[in-house]
N, C-alpha and C positions, 0 to 999 in steps of 0.2 A: 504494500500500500504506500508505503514509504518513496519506494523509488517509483513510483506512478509519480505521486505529487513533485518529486523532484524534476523527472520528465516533464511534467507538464509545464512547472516552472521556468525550466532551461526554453522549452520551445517558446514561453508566452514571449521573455527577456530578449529571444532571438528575431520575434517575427515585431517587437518593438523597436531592435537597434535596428532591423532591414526599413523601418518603417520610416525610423529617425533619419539613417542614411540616404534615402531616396529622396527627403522631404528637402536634408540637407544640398545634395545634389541640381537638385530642380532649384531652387534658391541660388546655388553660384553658378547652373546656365544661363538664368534669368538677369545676374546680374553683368554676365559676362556680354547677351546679348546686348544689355541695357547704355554698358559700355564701348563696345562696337559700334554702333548704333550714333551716340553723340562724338566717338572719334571722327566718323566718317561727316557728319552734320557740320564737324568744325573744321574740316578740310573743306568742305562744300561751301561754307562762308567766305572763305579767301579762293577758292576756284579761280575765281574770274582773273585776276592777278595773275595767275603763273600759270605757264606751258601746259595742255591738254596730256600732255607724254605725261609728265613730272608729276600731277595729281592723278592720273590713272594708276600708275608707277606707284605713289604714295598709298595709294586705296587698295589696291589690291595685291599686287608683286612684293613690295618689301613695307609693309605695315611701320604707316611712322605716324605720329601725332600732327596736328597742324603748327604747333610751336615749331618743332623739330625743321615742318618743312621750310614755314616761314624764315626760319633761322637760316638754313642751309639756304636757299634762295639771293637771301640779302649779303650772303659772304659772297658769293659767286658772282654778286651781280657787283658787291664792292670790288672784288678780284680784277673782274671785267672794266669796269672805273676807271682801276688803277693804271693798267695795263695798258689803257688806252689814252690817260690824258698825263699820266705823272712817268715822264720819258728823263728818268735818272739817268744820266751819263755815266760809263765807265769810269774808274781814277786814270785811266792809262789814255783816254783823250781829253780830259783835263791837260794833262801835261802835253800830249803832242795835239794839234789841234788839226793837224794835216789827214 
């Protein structure tokens, strides 16, 4: 009789933790969804700004934040700035100027 009630107990304990575990689960898809979801909304807000390639790229290929892209965009585009308007001289035509 003994080990009935201990059976019975182990199964109730078991079909509770499956129960807690599942409930657990569906709660961090939901929130994983929820999170996906507003990454892509806050790329969507700055879309317009940057290259079609580079926010698809963002969205789906290599998953980055809207800060991230924003970030990377604005070095590149200072990169490109620089490149184009700040024409540092060598030190070796400094001195020769031929």
């Amino acid at each position: 009789m003994i080990i009935k009630q201990i059976k019975d107990l182990f199964e109730a304990i078991q079909a509770f933790r499956t129960q807690d575990l599942k409930a657990d689960y569906e709660k961090r898809i939901q929130s994983a969804i929820v999170s996906e979801r507003r990454r892509i909304e806050q790329i969507d807000e700055i879309a317009d700004r940057l290259p079609p390639d580079v926010v698809k790229k963002a969205k789906y290929e290599d998953p980055r934040t809207a800060e991230e892209l924003a970030y990377d965009f604005k070095m590149a585009e200072r990169e490109r700035y620089v490149a184009a308007h700040l024409c540092i001289p060598k030190p070796d035509s400094l001195l020769n100027p031929n």
